[in-house]
N, C-alpha and C positions, 0 to 999 in steps of 0.2 A: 504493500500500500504506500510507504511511503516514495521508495522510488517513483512511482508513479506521479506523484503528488509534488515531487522535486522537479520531474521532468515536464511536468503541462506548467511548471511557473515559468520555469526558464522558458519555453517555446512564446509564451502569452510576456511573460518582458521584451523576447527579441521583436515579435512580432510591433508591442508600443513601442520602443525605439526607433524601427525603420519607419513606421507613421508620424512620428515625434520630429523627427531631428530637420525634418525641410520644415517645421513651423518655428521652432530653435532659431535658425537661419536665414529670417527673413530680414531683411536689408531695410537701411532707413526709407522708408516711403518721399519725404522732402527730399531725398536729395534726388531720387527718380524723378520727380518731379519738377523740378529746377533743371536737371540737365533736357528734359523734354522741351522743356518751354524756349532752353537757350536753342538747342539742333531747330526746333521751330523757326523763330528770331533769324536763327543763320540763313535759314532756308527761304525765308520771305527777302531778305536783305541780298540776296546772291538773283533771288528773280528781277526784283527793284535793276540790278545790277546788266544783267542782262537786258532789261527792256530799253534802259538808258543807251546799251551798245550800241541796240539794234535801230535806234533813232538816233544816233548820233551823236547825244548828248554829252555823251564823254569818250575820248579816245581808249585803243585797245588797250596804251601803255597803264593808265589811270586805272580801265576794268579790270585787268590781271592784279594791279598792286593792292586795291580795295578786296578783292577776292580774296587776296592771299592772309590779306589785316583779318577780313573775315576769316577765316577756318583757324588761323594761328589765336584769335579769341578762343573759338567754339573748342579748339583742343585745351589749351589752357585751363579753361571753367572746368572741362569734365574730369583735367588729372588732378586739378584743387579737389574735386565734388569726392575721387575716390581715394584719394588719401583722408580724406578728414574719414570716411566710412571704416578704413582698414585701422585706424587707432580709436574708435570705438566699438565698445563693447555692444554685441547682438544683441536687443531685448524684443522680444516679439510685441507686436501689436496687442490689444485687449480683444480681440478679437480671437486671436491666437493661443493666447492663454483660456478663452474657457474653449477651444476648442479640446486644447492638450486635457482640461481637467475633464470634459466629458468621454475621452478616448480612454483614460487612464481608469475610469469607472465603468464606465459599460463594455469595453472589449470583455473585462475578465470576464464578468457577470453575465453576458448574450456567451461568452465560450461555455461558462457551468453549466447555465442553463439547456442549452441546446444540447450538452450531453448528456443530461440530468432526463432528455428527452426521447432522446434515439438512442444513448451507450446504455451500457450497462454497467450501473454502477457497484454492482455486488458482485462484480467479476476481480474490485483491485481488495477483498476480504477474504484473505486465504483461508480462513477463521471459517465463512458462513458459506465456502466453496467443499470443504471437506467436513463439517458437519451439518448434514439437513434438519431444517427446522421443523420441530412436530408438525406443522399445516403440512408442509411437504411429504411427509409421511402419512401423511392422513391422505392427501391428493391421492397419493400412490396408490394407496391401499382403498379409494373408492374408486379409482379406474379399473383396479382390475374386478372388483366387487363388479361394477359396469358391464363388464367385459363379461365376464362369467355369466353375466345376466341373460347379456342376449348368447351368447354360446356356453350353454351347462357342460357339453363334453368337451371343454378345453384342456386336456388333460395336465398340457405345462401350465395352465394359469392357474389350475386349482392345488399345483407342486408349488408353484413361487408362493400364493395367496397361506397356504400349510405351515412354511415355514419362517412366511412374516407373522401368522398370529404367534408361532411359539418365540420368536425369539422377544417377540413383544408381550409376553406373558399372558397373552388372551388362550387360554389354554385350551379351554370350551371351545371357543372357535377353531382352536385351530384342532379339536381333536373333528370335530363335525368336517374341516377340510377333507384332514385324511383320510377321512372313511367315504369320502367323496373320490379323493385318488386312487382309494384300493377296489373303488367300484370300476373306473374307468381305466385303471392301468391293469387288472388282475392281482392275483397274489402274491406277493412277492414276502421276502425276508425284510427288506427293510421298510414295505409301508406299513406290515405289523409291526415291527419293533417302534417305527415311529408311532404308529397311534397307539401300542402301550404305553408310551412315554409323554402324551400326550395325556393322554387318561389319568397316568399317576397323576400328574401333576396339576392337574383339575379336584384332582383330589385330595390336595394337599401334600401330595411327596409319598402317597399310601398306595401300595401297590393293590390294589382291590382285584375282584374275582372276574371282573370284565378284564382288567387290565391284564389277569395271569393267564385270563386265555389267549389272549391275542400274543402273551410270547411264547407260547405254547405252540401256537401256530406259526411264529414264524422261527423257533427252532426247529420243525420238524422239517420246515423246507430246507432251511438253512442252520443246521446245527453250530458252524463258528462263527454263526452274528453278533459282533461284540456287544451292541445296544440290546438285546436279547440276554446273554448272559451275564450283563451287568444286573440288568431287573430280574433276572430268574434270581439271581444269586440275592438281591436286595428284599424282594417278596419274600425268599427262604429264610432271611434275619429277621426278617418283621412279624412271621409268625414261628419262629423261636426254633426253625430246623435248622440248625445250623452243621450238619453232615451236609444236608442239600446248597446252604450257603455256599459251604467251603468247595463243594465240588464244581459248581457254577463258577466260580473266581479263580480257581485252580485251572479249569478250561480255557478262563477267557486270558491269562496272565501272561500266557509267551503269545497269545495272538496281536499285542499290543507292544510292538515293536519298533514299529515307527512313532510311537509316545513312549517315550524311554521315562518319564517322569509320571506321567499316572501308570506305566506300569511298575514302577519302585513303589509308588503309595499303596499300589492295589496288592504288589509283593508283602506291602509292609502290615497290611490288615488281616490279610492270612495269614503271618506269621505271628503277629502279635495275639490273635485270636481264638486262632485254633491249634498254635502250636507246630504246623505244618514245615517240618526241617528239607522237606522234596521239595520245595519251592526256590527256597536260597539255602546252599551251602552252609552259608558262616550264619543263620537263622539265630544258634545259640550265642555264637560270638557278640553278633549285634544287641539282642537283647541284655549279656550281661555285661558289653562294654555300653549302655546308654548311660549319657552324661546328666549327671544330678539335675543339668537345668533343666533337660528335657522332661524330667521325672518332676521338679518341683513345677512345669508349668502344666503337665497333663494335671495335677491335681488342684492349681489353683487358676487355671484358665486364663481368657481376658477379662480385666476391669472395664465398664460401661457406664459412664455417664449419660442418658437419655436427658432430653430437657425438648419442651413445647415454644417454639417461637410465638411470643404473644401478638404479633400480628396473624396470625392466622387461626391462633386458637380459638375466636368464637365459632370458628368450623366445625369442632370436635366436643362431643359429649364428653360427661365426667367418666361415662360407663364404660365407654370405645374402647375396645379392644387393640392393645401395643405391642405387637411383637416385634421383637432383639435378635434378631438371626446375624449366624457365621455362616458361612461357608465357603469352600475351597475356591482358590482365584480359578484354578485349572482343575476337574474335572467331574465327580457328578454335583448334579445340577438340587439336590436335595442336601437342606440344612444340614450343618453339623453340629450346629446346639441353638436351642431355639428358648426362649424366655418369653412368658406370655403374661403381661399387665393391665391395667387399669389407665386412661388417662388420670384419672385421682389421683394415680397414685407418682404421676412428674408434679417436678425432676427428682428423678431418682439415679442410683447407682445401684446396676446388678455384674453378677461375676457368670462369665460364661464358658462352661468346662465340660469335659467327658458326662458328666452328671448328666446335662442336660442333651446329649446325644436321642436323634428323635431314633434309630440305630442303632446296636449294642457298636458292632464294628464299626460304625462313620462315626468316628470318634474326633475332637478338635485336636488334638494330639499328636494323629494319624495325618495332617496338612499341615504343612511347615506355610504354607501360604495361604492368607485367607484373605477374607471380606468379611466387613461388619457393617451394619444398617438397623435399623429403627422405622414402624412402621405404623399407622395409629389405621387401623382397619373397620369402615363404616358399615361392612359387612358383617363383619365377625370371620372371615375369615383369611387364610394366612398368603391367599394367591392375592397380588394386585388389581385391585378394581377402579375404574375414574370413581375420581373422587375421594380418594386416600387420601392423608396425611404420610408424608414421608422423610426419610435423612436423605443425607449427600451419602454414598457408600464409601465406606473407609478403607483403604488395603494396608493389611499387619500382616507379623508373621504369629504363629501360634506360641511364640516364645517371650511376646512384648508383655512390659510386666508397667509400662506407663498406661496411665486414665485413659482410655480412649472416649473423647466428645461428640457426643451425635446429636444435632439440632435439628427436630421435624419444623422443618420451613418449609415445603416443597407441595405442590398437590398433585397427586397422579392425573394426568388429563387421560 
């Protein structure tokens, strides 16, 4: 932006200069004027001169020497008229000067304007070029709503439209996509695994009896679908098998190769969990060389300050419902400790640790990288709806042992 904004001054400076500098430079008007009247004078005085010739009133010797008195005058006056000009200083007419002052105000002003009208001004904001503004995503996502309207089997519009409700947390909708995609594409491994994942999390992070079938089904197609055996193995914690856990994450753990960092986390929750030494080698080693910090932070977690911006809180009941969530910066997409409060009850300070694990195995402990946020929910419940109360989201690691600050100022639109 600013380059830009350096380069249109310079161009609109040189631009009044080269219209400026002949108004600068304009010559004393009197003396123009005098020299005119004298070449006049000359000029009547030379015809005088010739009529007299040509009637004989005075000989040629007399016309030539009068002739000559004349021009040696008429040059004289005008080298007087231009020296006195070249030892004075230019000053323009009044004329001249409001011309300069009206060039020097409205070139720039008719230059902004005019761009202001045909440019584009939101092109020198690298800022609002790489981040789109909610309207624009809202555009977006009613075009293709649009689109889909008059053509229901578009099968990629109903793939794009899928994975903008989930990444925007409209979860509902975008499980209702999917199960649009898996009507118009067939069955495949990864439209179940998506619309179990979809489902979970419409449902709060809870793998329910719709969602266990849908990865049911898309294991059978596809037995090494990672997003499959992440949820098989997650549904198997949530209702306390954890043989069927351990064998779903044992599956899915060399297939995650190309993620060298959630496959170490996911190494590190089988081993911690179930004790599983066939997973890693040095299983026992790790476990009893971990360093006291890490031990004293699985047990006393992150500290959280919550607190209610009071310009927004006449939005929010005393009853509303505040959930405190962590979770991992990089990989699954369900809490790692979740604290559920009262507005009443801000500003408050709560402690966020393995305790509160919504998951025996998703543990805060278990992610050296997290996210923390604060959420005042008009729903009551813990998926994002317009109309929230929200924080800015924080990134920590699961080892920070300072306050962390989170101010619900925000509203979900």
């Amino acid at each position: 932006m600013t380059p830009f904004i350096i380069a249109a001054a310079v161009i609109t400076l040189i631009a009044l200069g080269i219209l400026i500098m002949p108004l600068l430079r304009t010559r004393n008007t009197v003396s123009y004027e005098r020299q005119a009247q004298n070449i006049h004078y000359a000029k009547e005085r030379l015809e005088e001169l010739e009529a007299q010739l040509k009637n004989a009133s005075i000989s040629a010797t007399d016309y030539e020497a009068l002739k000559l008195e004349i021009e040696s005058t008429l040059a004289h006056d005008i080298d007087i008229a231009n020296n006195s000009n070249d030892t004075q200083v230019a000053s323009p007419r009044r004329s001249n000067k409001l011309a300069i002052g009206l060039l020097s105000v409205f070139l720039p002003l008719s230059a902004l304007g005019f761009y202001l009208i045909v440019g584009t001004p939101e092109a020198i904001d690298p800022v609002s070029e790489a981040r789109p503004s909610q309207k624009q995503v809202d555009d977006l996502i009613a075009d293709i709503e649009t689109r889909l309207d008059e053509n229901p089997n578009d099968l990629e519009g109903w793939q794009v439209l899928s994975q903008t409700y989930l990444s925007l947390g409209r979860y509902s909708d975008a499980k209702k996509a999917y199960q649009r995609v898996l009507t118009l594409g067939g069955e495949t491994a990864f439209s179940y695994a998506s619309l179990a994942d979809a489902t979970a999390l419409a449902a709060g992070g809870q793998i329910t009896e719709e969602a266990s079938e849908y990865i049911q089904r898309a294991l059978t197609i596809d037995p090494d679908n990672s997003q499959a055996l992440w949820l098989a193995g997650l549904g198997a914690a949530q209702s306390g098998d954890q043989v069927m856990a351990k064998q779903h994450w044992s599956r899915l753990a060399p297939l995650l190769d190309d993620s060298p960092q959630q496959q170490q986390e996911l190494r590190d929750i089988i081993r911690d969990n179930f004790g599983d030494s066939s997973v890693d080698q040095v299983a026992s080693q790790h476990v009893a060389t971990a360093t006291p910090t890490a031990e004293i932070s699985a047990q006393t977690g992150l500290t959280v300050m919550v607190s209610l911006n009071p310009e927004i809180s006449q939005l929010a009941d005393a009853n509303d419902f505040v959930f405190i969530f962590a979770k991992a910066s990089q990989g699954p997409p369900a809490p790692l400790a979740v604290k559920r409060l009262r507005v009443a009850d801000l500003p408050t300070t709560v402690t966020l640790s393995d305790s509160d694990a919504m998951v025996a195995p998703m543990t805060l402990s278990k992610f050296e990288d997290v996210v923390v946020s604060a959420r005042i929910s008009k729903s009551g419940q813990p998926v994002a709806q317009a109309g929230d109360l929200q924080s800015d989201i924080v990134p920590t690691k699961n080892t920070n042992t300072e306050t962390i600050n989170l101010n619900i100022s925000n509203i979900v639109k």
